[in-house]
MIRO-498598 format. One record per residue (C-alpha): x, y, z; chain. Coordinates in pm, 1 decimal. Layout:
MIRO-498598
NODE         x         y         z  fivex
NODE         X         Y         Z      A
...
***
This chain:
MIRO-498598
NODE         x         y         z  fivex
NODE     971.0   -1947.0     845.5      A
NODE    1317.1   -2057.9     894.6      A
NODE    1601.6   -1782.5    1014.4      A
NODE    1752.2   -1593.0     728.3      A
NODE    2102.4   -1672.2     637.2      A
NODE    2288.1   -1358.0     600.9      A
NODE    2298.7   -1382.4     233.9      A
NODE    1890.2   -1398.7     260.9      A
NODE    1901.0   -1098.7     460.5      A
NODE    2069.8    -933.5     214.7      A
NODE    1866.2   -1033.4     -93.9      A
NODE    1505.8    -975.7      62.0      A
NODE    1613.9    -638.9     235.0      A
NODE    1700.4    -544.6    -135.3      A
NODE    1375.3    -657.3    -258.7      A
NODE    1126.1    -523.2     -25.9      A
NODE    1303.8    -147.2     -50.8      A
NODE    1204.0    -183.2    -447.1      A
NODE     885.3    -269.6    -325.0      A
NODE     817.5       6.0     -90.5      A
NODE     571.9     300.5     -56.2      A
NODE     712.4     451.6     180.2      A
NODE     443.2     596.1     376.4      A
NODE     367.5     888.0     595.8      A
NODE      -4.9     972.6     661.4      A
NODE       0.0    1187.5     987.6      A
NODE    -194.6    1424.3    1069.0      A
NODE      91.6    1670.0    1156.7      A
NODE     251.7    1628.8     854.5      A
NODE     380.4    1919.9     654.0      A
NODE     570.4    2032.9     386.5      A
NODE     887.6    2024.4     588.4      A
NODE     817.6    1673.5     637.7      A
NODE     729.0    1574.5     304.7      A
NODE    1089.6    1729.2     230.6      A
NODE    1252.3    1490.4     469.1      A
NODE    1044.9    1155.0     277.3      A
NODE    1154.2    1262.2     -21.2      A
NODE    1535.4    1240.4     107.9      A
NODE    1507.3     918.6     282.4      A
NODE    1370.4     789.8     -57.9      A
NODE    1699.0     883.3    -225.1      A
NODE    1905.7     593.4    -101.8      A
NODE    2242.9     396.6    -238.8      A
NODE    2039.0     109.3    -327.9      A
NODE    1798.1     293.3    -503.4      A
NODE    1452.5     439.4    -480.1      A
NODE    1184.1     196.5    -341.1      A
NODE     810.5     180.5    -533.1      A
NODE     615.0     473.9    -452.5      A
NODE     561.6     739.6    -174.5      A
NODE     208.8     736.6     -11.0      A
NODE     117.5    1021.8     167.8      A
NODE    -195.2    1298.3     213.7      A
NODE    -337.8    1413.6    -101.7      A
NODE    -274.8    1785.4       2.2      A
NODE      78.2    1758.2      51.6      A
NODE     117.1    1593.0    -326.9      A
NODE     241.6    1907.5    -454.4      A
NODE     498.2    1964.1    -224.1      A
NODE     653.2    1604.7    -254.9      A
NODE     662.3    1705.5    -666.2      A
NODE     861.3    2041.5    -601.2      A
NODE    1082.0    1863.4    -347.4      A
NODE    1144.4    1575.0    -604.9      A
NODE    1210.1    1832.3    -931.4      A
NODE    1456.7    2008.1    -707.9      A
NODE    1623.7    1677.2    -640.7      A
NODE    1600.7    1638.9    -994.8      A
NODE    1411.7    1308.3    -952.1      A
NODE    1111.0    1171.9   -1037.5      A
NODE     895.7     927.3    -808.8      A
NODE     530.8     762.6    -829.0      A
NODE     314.6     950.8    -562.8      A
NODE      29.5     741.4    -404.2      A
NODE    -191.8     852.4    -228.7      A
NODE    -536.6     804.4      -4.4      A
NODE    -891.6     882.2      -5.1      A
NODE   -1217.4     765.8     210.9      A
NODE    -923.1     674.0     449.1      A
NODE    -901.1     632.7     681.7      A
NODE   -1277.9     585.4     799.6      A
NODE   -1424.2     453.9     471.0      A
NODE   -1776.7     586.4     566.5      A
NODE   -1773.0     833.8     247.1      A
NODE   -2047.7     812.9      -5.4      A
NODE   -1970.0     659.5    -329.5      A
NODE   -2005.6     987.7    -493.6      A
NODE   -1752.6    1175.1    -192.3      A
NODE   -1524.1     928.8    -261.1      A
NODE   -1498.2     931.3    -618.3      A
NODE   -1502.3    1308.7    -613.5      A
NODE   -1191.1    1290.7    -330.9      A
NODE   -1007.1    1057.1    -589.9      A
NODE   -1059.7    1286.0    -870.3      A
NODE    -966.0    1566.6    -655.8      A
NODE    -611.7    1375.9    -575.4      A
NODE    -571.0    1262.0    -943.0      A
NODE    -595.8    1666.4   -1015.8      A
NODE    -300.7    1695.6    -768.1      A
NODE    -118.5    1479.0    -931.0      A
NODE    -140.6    1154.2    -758.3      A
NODE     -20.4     858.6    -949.5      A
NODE    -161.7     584.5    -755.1      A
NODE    -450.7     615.1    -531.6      A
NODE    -492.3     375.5    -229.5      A
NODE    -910.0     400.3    -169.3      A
NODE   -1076.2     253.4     126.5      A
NODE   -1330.4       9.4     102.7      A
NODE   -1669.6     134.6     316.3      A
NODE   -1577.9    -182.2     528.9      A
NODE   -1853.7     -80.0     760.2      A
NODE   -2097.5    -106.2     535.9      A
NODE   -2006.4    -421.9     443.0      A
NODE   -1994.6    -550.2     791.0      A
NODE   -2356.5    -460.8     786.2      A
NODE   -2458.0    -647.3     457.7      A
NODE   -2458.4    -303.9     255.3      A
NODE   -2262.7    -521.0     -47.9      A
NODE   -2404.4    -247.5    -307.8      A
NODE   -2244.2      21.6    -109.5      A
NODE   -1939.2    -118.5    -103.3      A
NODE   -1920.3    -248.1    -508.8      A
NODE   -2089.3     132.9    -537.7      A
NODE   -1812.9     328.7    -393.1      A
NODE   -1512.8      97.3    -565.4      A
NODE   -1700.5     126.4    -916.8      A
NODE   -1718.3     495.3    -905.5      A
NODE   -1348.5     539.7    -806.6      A
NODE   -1248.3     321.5   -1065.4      A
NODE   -1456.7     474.9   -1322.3      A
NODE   -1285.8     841.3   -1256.1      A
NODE    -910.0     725.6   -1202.1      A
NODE    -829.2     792.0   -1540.5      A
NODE    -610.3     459.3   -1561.0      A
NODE    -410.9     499.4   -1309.4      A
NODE    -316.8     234.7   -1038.2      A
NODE    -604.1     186.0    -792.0      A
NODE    -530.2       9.9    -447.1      A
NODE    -833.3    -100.1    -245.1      A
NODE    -782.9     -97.9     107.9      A
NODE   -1018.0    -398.8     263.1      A
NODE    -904.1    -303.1     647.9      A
NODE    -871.2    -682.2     670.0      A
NODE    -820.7    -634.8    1070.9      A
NODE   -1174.4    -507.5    1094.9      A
NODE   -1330.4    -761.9     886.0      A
NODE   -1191.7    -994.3    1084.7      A
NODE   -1347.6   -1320.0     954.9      A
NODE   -1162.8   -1481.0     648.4      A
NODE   -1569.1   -1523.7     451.5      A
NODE   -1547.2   -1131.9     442.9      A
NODE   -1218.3   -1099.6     371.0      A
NODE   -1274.9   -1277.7      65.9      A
NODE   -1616.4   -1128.1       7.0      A
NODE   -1397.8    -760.3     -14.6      A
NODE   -1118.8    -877.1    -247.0      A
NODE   -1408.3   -1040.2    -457.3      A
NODE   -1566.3    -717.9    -492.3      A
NODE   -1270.7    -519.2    -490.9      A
NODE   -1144.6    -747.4    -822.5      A
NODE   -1449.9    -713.6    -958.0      A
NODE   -1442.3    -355.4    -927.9      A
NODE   -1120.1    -291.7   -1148.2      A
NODE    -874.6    -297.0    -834.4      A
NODE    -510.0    -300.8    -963.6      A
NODE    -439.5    -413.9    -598.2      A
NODE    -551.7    -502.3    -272.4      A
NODE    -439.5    -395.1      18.4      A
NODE    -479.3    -499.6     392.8      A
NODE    -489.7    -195.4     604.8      A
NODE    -490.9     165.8     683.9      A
NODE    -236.4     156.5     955.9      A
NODE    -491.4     311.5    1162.9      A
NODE    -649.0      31.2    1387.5      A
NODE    -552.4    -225.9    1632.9      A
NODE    -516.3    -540.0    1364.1      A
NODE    -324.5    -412.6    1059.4      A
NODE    -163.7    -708.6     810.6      A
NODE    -149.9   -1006.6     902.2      A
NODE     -24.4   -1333.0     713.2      A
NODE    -378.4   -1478.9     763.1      A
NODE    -568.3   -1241.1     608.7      A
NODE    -252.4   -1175.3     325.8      A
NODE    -336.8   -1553.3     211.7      A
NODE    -717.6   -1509.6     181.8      A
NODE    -587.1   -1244.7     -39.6      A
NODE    -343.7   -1396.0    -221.8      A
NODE    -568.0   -1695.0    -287.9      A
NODE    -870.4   -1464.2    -407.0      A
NODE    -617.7   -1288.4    -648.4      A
NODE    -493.4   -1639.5    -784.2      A
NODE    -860.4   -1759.1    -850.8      A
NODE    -918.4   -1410.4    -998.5      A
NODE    -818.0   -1486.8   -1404.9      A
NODE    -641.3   -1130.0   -1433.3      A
NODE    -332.1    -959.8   -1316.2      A
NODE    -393.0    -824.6    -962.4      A
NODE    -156.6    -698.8    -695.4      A
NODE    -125.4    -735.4    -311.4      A
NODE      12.4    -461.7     -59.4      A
NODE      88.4    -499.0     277.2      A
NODE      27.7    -236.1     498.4      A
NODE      80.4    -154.0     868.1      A
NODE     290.0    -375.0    1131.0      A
NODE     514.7    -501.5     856.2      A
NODE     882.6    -405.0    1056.5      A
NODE    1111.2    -646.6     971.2      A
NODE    1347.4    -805.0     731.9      A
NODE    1154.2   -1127.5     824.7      A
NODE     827.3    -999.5     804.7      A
NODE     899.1    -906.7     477.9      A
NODE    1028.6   -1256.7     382.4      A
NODE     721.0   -1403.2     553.3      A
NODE     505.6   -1250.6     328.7      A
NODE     761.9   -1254.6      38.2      A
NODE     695.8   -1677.5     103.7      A
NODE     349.2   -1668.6     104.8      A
NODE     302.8   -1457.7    -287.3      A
NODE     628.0   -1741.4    -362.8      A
NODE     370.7   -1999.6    -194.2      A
NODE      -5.6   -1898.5    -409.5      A
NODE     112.6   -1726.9    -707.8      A
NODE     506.8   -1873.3    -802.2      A
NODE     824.6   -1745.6    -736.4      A
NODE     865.1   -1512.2   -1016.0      A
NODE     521.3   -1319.2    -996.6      A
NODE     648.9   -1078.2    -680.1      A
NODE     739.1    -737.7    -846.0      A
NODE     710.7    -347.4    -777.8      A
NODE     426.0    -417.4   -1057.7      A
NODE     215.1    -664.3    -843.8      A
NODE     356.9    -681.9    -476.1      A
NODE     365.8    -365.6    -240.2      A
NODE     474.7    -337.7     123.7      A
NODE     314.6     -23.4     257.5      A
NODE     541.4     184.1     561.3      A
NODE     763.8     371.3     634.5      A
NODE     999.7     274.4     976.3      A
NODE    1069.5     -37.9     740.3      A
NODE    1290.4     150.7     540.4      A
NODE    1557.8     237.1     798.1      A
NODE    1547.2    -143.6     907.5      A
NODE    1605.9    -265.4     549.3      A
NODE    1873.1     -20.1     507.1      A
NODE    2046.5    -152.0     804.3      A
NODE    2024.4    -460.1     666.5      A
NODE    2225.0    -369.6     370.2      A
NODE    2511.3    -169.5     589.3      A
NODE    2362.0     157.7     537.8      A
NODE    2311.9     278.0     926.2      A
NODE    2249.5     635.1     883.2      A
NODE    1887.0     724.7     683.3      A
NODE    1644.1    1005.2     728.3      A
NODE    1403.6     900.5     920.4      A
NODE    1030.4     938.7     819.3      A
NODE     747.1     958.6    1059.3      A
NODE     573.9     601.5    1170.6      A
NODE     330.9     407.9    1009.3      A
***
């Protein structure tokens, strides 16, 4: 894609921050740094989509956000980041974080089993998550970077779709290959041939103003220019934020942990 004039720079910074979930899913996270998401959510351009982070530290983002006196979407994962749960693990995890009082919940897909032909396994696992969120927005992760070949990349959004995913999503963060533009269009192009409204979220490696644009381009390119909202587009991260602050002349933000 073509440099970004400043006045691009501007516009798509603003755009991805509404389109956030800004993300912290390490294992040494506590309740001190829940606290210190919560803040860097509170910025002068507003509040970006969701925050994503461990099911057991839900509670504390709530109390940190109703002493801000704000309110926020909390996502969340389960069977993540391995995705080697048993359908009925999983489902029971998701319940567990929908108890907690997760809003969104980002599930992996048991990509291993699918690498190995297990298909039912896969549609199993996605089927019983969906069938005890209780409405609420479901992401499937595919780990795209693991699947590796675009035929399976499909194959997972296909089953993910079929499973009543509200999105799909590439990537844990936790492996070598995270997002990548390739795998984002096999995505994009399964969700266009899908017949119903599903989103995309990119997740891990997205750092940059123009990465953000690049895949900003590519929903423009396979679904129109108008379709890319909070509602059905979703960059998943967290060192993003500071970046896209930056962008827009903020240079001092709280700065979450990486992702």
């Amino acid at each position: 894609m073509p440099q970004l004039s400043p006045t691009e720079i501007t516009a798509t910074a603003l755009k991805a921050l509404h389109m956030l979930d800004l993300t912290s899913l390490n294992l040494s996270d506590t309740e001190a740094t829940i606290a210190a998401l919560v803040a860097a959510s509170d910025t002068p351009f507003g509040a970006p989509a969701a925050l994503c982070i461990y099911p057991h530290l839900i509670p504390a983002a709530k109390a940190a956000l109703a002493s801000a006196g704000r309110s926020l979407p909390i996502a969340t994962v389960t069977n993540f980041p391995s995705g080697d749960a048993r359908p009925d693990q999983a489902a029971r995890e998701t319940a567990e974080a929908l108890a907690l009082g997760a809003d969104e919940v980002d599930v992996v897909l048991p990509y291993r089993a699918l690498l190995a032909g297990d298909v039912q396994r896969a549609r199993e696992l996605l089927v019983q998550c969906r069938a005890v969120s209780q409405g609420r927005c479901l992401k499937v992760i595919l780990e795209s970077g693991e699947l590796r070949e675009p035929k399976l990349i499909r194959q997972a959004s296909e089953i993910a779709i079929e499973a009543g995913a509200d999105f799909i999503k590439t990537s844990t963060g936790k492996v070598p290959v995270n997002a990548t533009l390739e795998a984002a269009a096999i995505m994009l192009e399964t969700i266009r041939d899908a017949g119903r409204v599903v989103g995309f979220k990119a997740a891990g490696g997205v750092g940059s103003v123009q990465d953000a644009a690049d895949y900003l381009a590519l929903a423009d390119r396979f679904m129109g220019a108008a379709w890319a909202t909070p509602a059905t587009f979703r960059f998943g991260a967290s060192s993003l934020l500071a970046t896209l602050l930056t962008a827009l002349g903020q240079h001092t933000v709280v700065q979450p942990s990486t992702y």
